[in-house]
C-alpha positions in Angstrom: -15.6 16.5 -15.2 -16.9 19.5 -13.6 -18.1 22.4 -15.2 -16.0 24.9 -14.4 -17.1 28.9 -14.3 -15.1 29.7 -17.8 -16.1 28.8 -21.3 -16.5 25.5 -22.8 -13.8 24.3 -24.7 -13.0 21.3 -27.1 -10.3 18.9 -25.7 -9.1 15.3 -26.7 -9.3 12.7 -24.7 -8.6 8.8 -24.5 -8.3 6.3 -22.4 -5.1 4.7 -21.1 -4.8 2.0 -18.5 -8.3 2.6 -17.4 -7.6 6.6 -16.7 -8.6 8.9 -18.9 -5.8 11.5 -20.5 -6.4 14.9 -21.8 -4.0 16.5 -24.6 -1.8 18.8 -23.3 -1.5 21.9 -26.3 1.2 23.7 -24.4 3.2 20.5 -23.2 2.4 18.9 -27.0 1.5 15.5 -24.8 -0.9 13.4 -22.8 -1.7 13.9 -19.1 -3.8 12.2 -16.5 -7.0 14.1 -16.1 -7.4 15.1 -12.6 -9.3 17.5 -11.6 -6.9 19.7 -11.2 -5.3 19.1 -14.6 -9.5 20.1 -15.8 -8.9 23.5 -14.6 -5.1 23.9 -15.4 -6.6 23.1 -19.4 -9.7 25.2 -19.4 -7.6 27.9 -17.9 -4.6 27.9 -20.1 -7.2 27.6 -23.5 -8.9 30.6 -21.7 -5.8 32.7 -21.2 -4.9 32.2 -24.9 -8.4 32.6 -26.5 -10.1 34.9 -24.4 -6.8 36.8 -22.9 -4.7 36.7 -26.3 -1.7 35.5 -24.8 0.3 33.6 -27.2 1.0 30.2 -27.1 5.0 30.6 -27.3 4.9 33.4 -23.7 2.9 30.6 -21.8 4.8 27.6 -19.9 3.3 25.0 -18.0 4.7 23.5 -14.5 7.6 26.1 -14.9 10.5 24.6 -12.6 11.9 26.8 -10.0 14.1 26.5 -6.8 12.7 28.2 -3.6 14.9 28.0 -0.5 17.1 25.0 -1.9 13.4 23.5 -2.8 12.4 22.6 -6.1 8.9 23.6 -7.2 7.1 23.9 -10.5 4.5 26.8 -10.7 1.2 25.4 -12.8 1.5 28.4 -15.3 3.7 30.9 -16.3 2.9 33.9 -18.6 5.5 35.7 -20.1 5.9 39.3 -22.0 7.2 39.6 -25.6 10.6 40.6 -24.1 10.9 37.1 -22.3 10.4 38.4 -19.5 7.6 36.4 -16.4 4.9 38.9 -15.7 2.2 36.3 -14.2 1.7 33.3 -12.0 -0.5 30.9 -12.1 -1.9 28.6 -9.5 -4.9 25.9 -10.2 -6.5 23.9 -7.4 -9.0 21.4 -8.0 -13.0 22.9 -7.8 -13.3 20.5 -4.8 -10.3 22.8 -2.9 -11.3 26.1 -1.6 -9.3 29.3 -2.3 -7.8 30.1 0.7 -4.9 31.8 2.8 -2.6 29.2 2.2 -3.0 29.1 -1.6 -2.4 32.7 -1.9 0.8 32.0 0.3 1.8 29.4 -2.0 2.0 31.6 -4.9 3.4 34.6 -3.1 6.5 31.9 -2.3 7.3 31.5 -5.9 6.6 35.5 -6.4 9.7 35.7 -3.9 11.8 33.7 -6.8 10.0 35.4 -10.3 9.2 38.8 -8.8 6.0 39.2 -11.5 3.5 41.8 -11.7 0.2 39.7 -11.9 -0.4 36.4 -9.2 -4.1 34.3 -10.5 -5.4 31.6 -8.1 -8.3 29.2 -9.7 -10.1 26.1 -8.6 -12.3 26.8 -11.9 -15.2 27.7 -10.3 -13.4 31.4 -8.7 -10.8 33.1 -10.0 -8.4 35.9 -7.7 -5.9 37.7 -9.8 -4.0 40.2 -7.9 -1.4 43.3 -9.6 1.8 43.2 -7.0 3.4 47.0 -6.4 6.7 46.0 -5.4 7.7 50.0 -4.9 4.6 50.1 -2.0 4.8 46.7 -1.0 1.3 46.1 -1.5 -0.9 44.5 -4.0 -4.8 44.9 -5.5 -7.0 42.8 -6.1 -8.6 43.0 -10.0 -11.9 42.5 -11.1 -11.1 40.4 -14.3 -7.7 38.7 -15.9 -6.0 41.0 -17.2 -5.4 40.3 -21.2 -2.2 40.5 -22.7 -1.9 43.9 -23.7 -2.4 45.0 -19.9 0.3 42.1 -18.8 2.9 43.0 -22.2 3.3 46.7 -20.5 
């Protein structure tokens, strides 16, 4: 696989049915590697060992329902009340970060109404603090940890 602009982590891997697989942590189960499915692990074992967000407050492909639609956000962060407080979208590093991905995110924002949207292809990395009162949003310089995001 690629390497990705975050740190290197250990993962486990076999082969099934000549595809590889890549233990899940979060989902406790094997999944195809994709690329996609690269970033969505390096990211989440980023997020809890550089960003100190706990294991328990993170949930991967989190169903929702947008417009009668169902859709399944690649990760959701949550605060120590239970309450979401970040999105996360991962793209494969082949995709570019564009418009549409940021529009992607902003759909299920309509649904969870968090604080903090990411976007990553593994490579770059946009995370962006929503001010609902101004209708407006920033973008940050780094992911916030989890004392910024447990406010």
């Amino acid at each position: 696989m690629k390497k990705l602009n975050l740190p290197e982590f250990e993962f486990r891997l076999r082969k099934s049915n000549d595809r590889t697989e890549i233990f899940d942590e979060f989902r406790k189960k094997y999944i195809v590697l994709t690329p996609e499915e690269w970033v969505r692990q390096n990211l989440l074992k980023y997020l809890h060992f550089n960003k100190n967000i706990p294991k328990g407050l993170i949930t991967v492909e989190k169903g929702l329902t947008l417009n009668q639609l169902k859709k399944r956000a690649d990760i959701l962060i949550y605060t120590r009340k239970g309450n979401p407080c970040m999105i996360v979208e991962c793209k494969s590093p082949d995709i570019s970060i564009d418009q549409n991905t940021f529009e992607q995110i902003a759909r299920y924002n309509m649904t969870l109404k968090v604080d903090y949207l990411l976007v990553s292809n593994g490579l770059e990395h946009f995370c962006c603090k929503i001010d609902f009162e101004n209708k407006s949003f920033s973008f940050l310089e780094d992911i916030p940890n989890f004392e910024t995001l447990n406010h």
